[in-house]
C-alpha positions in Angstrom: -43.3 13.1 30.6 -44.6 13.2 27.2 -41.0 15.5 26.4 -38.9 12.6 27.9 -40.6 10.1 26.1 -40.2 11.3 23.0 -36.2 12.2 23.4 -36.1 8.5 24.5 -37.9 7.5 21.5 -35.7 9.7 19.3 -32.5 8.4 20.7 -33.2 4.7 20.4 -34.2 5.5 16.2 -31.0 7.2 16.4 -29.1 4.4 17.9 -30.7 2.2 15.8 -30.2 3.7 12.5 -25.9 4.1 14.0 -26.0 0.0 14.7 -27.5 -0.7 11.2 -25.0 1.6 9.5 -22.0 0.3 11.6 -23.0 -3.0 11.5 -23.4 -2.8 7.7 -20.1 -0.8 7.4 -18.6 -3.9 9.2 -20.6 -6.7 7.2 -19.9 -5.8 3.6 -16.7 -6.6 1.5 -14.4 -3.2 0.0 -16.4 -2.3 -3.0 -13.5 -0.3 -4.2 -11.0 -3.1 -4.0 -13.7 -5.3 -5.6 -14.0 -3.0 -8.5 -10.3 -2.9 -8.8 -9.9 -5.9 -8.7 -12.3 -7.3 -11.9 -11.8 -4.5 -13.5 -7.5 -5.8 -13.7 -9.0 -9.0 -13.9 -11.3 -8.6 -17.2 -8.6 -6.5 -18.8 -6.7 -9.7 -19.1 -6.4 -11.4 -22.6 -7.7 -14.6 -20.7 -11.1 -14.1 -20.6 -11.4 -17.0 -17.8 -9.8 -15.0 -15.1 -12.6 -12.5 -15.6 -14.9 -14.9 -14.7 -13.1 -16.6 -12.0 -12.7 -13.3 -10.9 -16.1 -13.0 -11.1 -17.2 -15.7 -8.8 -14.4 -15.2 -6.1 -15.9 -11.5 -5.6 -19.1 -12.7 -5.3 -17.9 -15.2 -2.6 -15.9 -12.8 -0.8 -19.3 -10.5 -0.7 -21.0 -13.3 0.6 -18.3 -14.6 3.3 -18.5 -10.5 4.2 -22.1 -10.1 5.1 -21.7 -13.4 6.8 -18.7 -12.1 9.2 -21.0 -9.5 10.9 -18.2 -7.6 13.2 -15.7 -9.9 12.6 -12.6 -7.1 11.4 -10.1 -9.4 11.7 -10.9 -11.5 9.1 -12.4 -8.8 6.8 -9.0 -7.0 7.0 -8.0 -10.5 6.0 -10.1 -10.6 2.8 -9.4 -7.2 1.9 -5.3 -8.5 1.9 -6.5 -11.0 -0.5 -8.3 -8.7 -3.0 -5.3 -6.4 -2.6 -2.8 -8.9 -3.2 -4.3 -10.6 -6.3 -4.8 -7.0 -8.2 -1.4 -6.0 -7.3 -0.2 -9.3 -8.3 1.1 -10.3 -5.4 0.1 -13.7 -6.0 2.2 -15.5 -3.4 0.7 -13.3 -0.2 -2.7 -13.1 -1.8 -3.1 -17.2 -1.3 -1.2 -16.6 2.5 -4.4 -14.2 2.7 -6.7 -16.4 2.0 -5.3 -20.0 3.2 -5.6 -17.8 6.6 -9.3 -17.2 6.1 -10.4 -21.0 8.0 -7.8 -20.7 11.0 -10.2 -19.0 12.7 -11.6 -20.8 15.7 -14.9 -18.6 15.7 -16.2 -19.0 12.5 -19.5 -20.6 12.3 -20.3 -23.8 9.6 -21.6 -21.2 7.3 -18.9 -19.1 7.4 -16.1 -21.9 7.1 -17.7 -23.1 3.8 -17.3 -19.8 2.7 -13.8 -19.1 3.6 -13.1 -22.7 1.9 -14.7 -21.6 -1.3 -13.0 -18.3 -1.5 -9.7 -20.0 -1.0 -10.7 -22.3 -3.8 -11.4 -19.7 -5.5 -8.3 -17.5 -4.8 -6.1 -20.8 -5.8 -8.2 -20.9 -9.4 -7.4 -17.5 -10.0 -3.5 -17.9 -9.7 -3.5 -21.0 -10.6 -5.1 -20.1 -14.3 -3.2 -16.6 -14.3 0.3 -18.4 -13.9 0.2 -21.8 -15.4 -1.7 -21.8 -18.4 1.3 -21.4 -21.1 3.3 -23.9 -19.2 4.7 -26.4 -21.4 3.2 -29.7 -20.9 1.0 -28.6 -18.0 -2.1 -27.3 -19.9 -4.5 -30.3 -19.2 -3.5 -30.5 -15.7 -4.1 -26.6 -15.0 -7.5 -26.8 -16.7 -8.1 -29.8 -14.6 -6.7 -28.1 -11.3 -8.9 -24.8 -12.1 -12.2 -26.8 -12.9 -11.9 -28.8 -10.0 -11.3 -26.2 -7.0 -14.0 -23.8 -8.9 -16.3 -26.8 -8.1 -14.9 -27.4 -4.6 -13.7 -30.7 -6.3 -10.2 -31.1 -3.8 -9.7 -34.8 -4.3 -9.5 -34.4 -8.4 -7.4 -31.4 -8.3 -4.7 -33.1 -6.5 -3.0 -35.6 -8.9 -2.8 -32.8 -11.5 -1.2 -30.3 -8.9 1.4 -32.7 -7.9 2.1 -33.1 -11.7 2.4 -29.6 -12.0 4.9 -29.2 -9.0 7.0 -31.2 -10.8 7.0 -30.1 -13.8 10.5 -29.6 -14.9 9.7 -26.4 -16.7 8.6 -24.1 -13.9 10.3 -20.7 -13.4 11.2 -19.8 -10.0 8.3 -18.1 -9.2 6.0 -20.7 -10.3 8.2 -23.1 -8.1 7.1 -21.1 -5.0 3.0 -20.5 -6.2 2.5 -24.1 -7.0 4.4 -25.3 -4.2 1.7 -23.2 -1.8 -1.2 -24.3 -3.7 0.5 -28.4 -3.3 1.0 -27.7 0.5 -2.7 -26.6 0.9 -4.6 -28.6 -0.7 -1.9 -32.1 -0.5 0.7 -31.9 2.2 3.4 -34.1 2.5 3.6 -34.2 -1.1 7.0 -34.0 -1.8 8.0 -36.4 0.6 5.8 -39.3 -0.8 7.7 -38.0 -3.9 10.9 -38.2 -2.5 10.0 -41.8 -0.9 8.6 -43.2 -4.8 12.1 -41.5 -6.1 14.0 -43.9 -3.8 11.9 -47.3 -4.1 12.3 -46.7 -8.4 16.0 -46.7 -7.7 16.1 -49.2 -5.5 14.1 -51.7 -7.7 16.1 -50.7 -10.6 13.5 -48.9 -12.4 
């Protein structure tokens, strides 16, 4: 009896010990990709995407060991981290806009996702736009804002930065993301301001 007991005691320490290691395996963000990822990040000449970097990580940590077993959207996260140190700019905000679609995430959780696609839209935001000619208040007012959480006074200066007439190609397509996210139906209350200054002659 006392021989049974003690396997059984054994085996539920054992099982145990596997749940917490799985469980944490499951729960915590990629340190690799995390190192990678500041490391590109505070090799920059711009010191502030060192420190954006810096506070994205530590959301993503956080949105981690709040997911539990949730793979899905950890394999989601890691995408992001991935994305933004390859510089893959473009899928690494697809990433992380993905991050609140999910229909089981808790209130907690949600905030979190939110913030790191703040976050995420900071980062590319100040990595893209910051030499752009005649866009340099608007990006620093776009990047302050979202790393606050501040939506409603980044949006004027994203609009003005959509249509700024001096953005490559590339920054078309990465602004127009951010402007989609965070202010849809932008372009057509630009579109319908366009056709009310031509029709009152201004």
């Amino acid at each position: 009896m006392k021989k049974h007991f003690a396997r059984l005691l054994a085996a539920t320490v054992a099982a145990a010990a596997f749940c917490s290691f799985t469980c944490t395996a499951f729960a915590q963000a990629d340190a690799g990709l995390i190192s990678k990822f500041l490391d590109a990040a505070k090799a920059s000449s711009d010191s502030q995407l060192g420190d954006i970097a810096t506070e994205l990580t530590g959301k993503i940590e956080a949105f981690g060991a709040a997911l539990g077993t949730n793979s899905v959207i950890q394999s989601q996260l890691d995408s992001t981290l991935k994305s933004l140190t390859g510089g893959q700019d473009s899928a690494a905000l697809s990433s992380a806009y993905k991050l609140v679609s999910d229909a089981k995430l808790t209130p907690e959780q949600l905030g979190l996702a939110k913030q790191v696609g703040n976050l995420a839209s900071a980062y590319v935001v100040q990595k893209n736009f910051t030499s752009l000619e005649g866009a340099q208040g608007d990006v620093a007012t776009i990047v302050s804002s979202l790393r606050d959480g501040q939506i409603t006074t980044a949006i004027p200066a994203v609009k003005n930065v959509a249509t700024n007439a001096h953005l490559t190609d590339a920054q078309k397509t990465l602004i127009t993301k951010v402007a989609d996210k965070y202010a849809p139906g932008w372009k057509k209350a630009g579109e319908a301001l366009d056709g009310l200054k031509k029709f009152s002659g201004f």
